[in-house]
C-alpha positions in Angstrom: 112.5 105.2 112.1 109.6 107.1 110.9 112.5 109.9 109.9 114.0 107.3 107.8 110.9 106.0 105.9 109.6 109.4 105.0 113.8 110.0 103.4 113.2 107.3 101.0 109.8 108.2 99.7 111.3 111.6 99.6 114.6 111.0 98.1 115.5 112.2 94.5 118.9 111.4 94.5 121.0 108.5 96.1 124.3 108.0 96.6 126.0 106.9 92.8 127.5 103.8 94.5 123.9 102.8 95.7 121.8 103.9 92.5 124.0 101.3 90.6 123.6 98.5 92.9 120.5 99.0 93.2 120.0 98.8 89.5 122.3 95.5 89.4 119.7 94.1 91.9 117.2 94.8 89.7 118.4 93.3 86.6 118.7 90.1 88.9 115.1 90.0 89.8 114.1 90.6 85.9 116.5 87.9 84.7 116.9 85.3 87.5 113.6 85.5 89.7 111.9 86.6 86.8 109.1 88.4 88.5 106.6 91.1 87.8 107.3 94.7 87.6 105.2 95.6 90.9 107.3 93.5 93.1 110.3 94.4 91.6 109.2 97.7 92.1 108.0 96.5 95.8 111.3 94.9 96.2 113.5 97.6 95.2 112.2 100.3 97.5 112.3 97.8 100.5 116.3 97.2 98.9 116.5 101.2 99.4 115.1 101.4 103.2 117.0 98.6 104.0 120.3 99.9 102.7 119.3 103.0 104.3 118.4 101.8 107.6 120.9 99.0 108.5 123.7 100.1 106.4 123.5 104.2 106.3 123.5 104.3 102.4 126.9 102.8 102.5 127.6 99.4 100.8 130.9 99.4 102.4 129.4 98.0 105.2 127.2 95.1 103.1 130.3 92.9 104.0 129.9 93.5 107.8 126.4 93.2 108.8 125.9 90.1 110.9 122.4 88.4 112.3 121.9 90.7 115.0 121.9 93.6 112.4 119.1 92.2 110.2 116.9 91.3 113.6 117.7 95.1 114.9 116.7 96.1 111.5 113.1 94.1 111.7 112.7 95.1 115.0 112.9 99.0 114.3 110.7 98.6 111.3 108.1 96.6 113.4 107.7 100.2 116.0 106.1 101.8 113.0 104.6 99.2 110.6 101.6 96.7 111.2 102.7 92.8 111.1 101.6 91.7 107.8 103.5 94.7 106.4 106.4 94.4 108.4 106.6 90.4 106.8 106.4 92.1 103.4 109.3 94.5 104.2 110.8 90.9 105.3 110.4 89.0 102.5 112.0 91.4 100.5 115.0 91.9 103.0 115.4 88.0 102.1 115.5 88.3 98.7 118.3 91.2 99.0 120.1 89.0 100.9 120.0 86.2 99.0 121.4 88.1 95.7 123.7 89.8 98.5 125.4 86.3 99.3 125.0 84.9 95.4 127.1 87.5 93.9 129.7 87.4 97.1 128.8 91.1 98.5 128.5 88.5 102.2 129.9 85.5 102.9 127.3 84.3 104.8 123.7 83.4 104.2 122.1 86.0 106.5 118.8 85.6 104.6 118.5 82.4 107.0 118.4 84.5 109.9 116.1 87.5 108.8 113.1 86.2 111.6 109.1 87.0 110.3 107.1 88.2 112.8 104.8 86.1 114.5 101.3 85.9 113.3 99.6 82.9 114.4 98.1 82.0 111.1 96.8 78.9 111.5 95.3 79.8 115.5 92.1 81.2 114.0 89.2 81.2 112.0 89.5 82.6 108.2 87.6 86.1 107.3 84.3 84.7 105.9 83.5 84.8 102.4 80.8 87.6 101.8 77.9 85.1 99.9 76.5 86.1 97.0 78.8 89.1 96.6 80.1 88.1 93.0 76.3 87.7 91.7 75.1 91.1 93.4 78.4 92.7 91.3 77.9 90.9 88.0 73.9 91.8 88.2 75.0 95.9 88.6 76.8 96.0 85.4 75.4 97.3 82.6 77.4 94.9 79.8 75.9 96.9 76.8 78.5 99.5 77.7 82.1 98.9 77.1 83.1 99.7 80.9 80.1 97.5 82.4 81.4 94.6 80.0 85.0 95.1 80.9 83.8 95.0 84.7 82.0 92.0 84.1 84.3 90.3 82.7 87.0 90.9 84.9 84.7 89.9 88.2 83.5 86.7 86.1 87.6 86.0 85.7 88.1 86.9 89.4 85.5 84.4 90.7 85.4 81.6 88.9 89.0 81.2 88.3 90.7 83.1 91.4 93.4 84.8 89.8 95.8 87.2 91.5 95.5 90.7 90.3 98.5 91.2 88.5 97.5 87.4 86.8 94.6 89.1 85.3 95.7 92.3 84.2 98.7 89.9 82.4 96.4 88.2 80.1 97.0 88.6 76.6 94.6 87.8 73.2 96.6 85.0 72.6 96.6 83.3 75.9 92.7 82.6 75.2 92.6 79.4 73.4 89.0 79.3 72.1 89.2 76.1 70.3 90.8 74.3 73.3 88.8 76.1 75.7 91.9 77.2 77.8 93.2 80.0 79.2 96.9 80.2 80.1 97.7 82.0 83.2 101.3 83.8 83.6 101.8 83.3 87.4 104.2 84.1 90.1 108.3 83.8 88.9 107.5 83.7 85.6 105.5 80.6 85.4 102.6 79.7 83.3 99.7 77.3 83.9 96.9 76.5 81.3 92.9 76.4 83.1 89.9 75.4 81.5 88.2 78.2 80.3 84.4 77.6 82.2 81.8 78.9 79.4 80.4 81.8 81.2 84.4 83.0 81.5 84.9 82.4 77.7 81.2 84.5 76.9 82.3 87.4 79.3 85.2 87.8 77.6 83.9 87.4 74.5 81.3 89.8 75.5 83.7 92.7 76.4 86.5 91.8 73.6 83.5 92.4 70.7 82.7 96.0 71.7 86.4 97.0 72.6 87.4 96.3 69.5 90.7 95.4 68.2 93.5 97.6 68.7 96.9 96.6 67.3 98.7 98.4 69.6 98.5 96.5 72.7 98.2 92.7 73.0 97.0 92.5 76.6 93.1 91.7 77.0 91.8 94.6 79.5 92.6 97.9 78.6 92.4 101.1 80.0 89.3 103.4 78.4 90.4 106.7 78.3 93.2 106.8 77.3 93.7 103.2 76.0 96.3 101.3 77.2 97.3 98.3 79.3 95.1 98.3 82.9 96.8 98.6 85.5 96.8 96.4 89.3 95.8 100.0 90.7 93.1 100.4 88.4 91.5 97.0 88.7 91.1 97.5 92.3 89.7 101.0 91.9 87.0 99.3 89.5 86.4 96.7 92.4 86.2 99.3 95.2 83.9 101.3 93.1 81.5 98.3 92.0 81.3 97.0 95.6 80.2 100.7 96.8 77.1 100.8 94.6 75.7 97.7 95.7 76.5 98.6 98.9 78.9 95.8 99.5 82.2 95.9 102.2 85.3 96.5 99.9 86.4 93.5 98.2 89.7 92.8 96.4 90.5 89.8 94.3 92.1 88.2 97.2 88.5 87.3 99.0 86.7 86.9 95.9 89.7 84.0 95.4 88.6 83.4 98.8 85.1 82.9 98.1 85.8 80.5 95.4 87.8 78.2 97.5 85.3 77.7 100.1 82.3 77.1 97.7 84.4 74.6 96.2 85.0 72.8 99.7 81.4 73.3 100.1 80.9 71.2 96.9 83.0 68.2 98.2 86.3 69.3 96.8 89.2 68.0 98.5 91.9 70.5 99.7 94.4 69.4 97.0 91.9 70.2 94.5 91.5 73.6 95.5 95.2 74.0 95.7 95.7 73.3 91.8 92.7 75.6 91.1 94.4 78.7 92.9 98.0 77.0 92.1 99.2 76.9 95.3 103.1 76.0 95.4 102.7 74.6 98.6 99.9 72.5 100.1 100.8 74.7 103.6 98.8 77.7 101.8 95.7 75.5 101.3 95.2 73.9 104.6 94.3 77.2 106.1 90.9 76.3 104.0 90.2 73.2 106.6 89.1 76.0 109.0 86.4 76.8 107.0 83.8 74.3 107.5 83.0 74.8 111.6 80.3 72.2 111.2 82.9 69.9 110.2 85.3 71.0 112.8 83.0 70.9 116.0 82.6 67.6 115.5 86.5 66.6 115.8 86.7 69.9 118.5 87.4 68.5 122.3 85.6 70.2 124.9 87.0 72.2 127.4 88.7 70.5 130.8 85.6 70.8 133.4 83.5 71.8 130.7 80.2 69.5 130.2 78.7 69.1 127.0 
């Protein structure tokens, strides 16, 4: 399996039969799923090792795979890869097979039948938030400097609003509506929601925005420095990983700073659908992990242990 991987990151050239389905797929995800370029980019090399592994670079054989191919092809990639991975590799195998059965290439909807692997996310306790970790960040940077600004206002936008990476480094000038106080947010598939934009967001952007200048050349908010241009997700994190190492902090990405702000808005008396239309949340599934949380509040509802006296 390893073998197989390490042929993908490796190839140069695929087979011309593959190259343009692949390419067909990928017009699908831009056009009908509408979403970003890293997970199309994500999808489209999991597309690859999939086509690789379960159908030897051949899409003559699309037509024949069956359920136990698909569960043979999660279990090989399962000897190599750790779980959460291996359900990333899976939900991109779903979305191949869904455009596989939507354009006819199989007749049935095998998607159904591609299984996750288990991993009992609702049997224990979140990772705790890291208190105080967005103040000891925001305090390091120096915002006379066009790099400390930038980094302070991209922490600022990560903890108080709780956007995604690739949400952040998507904002453009004319998403920030000053007069309204809004800030629209271009989220997952393509969809946009419009947040208030809290005051100490609006003056950290402000802040950075008046020494980057304007630039006519790109429209997006945080740019690279040297050489200007568009930030990317990559880059964002490296500014995290960086900022968390001077202050001597454990690495933190946007995710547990998102994290962070969820449980000190429980903390504050917020209820749990609340907090799911802050981080926009499709489903309310993804918020109830935040009930584990408050331990005080579960003891009290916990039973105790057969034989056990309390």
């Amino acid at each position: 399996m390893e073998e197989a991987v390490m042929k993908v990151r490796s190839s140069v050239e695929v087979p011309a039969v593959v190259g343009e389905l692949l390419e067909r797929y990928r017009g699908y995800l831009v056009v009908e799923r509408g979403l970003r370029p890293e997970t199309i980019r994500m999808y489209s090399w999991n597309a690859r090792l999939f086509l690789l592994v379960a159908c030897g670079d051949d899409p003559g054989r699309i037509g024949d795979l069956t359920a136990s191919d698909i569960a043979r092809f999660v279990t090989r990639v399962s000897e190599c890869r750790r779980p959460v991975t291996v359900n990333t590799i899976v939900a991109a195998v779903r979305a191949l097979l869904r455009y596989f059965y939507a354009v006819g290439l199989i007749a049935t909807p095998l998607a159904q039948a591609t299984p996750w692997l288990a991993r009992a996310r609702m049997s224990a306790l979140p990772r705790p938030a890291v208190h105080g970790a967005a103040e000891r960040l925001l305090a390091s940077f120096d915002r006379s400097t066009l790099s400390g600004s930038r980094h302070f206002a991209i922490v600022t936008v990560f903890a108080r609003l709780g956007l995604r990476v690739g949400e952040l480094v998507a904002i453009e000038l004319d998403d920030v509506d000053w007069r309204r106080g809004e800030l629209v947010v271009r989220g997952k598939g393509g969809g946009r929601d419009r947040l208030p934009l809290p005051v100490d967001v609006g003056e950290a952007l402000a802040g950075y925005l008046s020494i980057r200048g304007r630039d006519d050349r790109w429209r997006q908010v945080f740019l690279r420095i040297d050489p200007p241009g568009p930030m990317a997700t990559t880059t964002v994190l490296a500014v995290l990983r960086r900022a968390c190492a001077s202050v001597d902090l454990p690495r933190l990405f946007s995710h547990r700073l998102r994290h962070s702000l969820a449980v000190d808005l429980l903390h504050e008396g917020a209820s749990l659908p609340e907090i799911g239309q802050v981080l926009r949340h499709r489903h309310q599934a993804t918020t109830v992990v935040y009930a584990k949380v408050d331990e005080t509040a579960l003891a009290t509802v916990a039973q105790p242990w057969p034989g056990v006296r309390s």
